[in-house]
C-alpha positions, 0 to 999 in steps of 0.5 A: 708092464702090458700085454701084447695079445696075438692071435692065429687060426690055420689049418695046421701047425706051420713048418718051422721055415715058414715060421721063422720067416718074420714075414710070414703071418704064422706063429714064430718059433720064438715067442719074443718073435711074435713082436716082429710078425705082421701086425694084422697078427696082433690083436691087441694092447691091454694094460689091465690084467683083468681085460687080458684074461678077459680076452684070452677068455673070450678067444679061447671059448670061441674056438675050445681046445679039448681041456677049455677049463685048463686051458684057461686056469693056466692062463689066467694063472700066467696073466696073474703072474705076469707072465706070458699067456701062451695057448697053441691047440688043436680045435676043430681041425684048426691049429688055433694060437691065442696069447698075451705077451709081456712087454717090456722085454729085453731085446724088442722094441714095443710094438704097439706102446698103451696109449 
């Protein structure tokens, strides 16, 4: 198992055509979609559940939603779980999405396989 890390800072939540949109560089309606967004969009492959939440970490706290520390014990819990780790907020003015999803996962060709 692994993580797949994306990210996504705009001015606003996309509208639900742009996001289903596979092209399009916004956050899908269907977590599993984001495999299939642009790559520019991903982040990251982390193999280490330790180096995931360290990202999310890091990510998080550059642009802060308003609960930071919740925000952050629930994705380090998820990371924990091996779950997927999803944060979508509000922070600045930005809509703001960070998150590390689990692969393998029925139905997606793996994006980008750890080395």
């Amino acid at each position: 198992m692994h993580w797949h890390a994306y990210t996504y800072t705009g001015g606003q939540r996309p509208k639900d055509s742009e996001a289903r949109n596979l092209q399009a560089a916004v956050p899908p309606n269907t977590i599993s979609h984001w495999f299939r967004k642009p790559q520019q969009m991903r982040a990251g492959t982390f193999t280490d559940p330790d180096e995931t939440h360290a990202w999310l970490d890091k990510e998080v706290r550059a642009a802060p939603p308003s609960d930071e520390e919740g925000k952050l014990e629930y994705l380090r819990d998820c990371i924990a779980r091996g779950a997927d780790a999803y944060a979508g907020y509000y922070s600045r003015g930005q809509f703001v999405v960070r998150c590390a999803l689990v692969c393998p996962r029925d139905g997606e060709r793996c994006p980008d396989p750890p080395r």
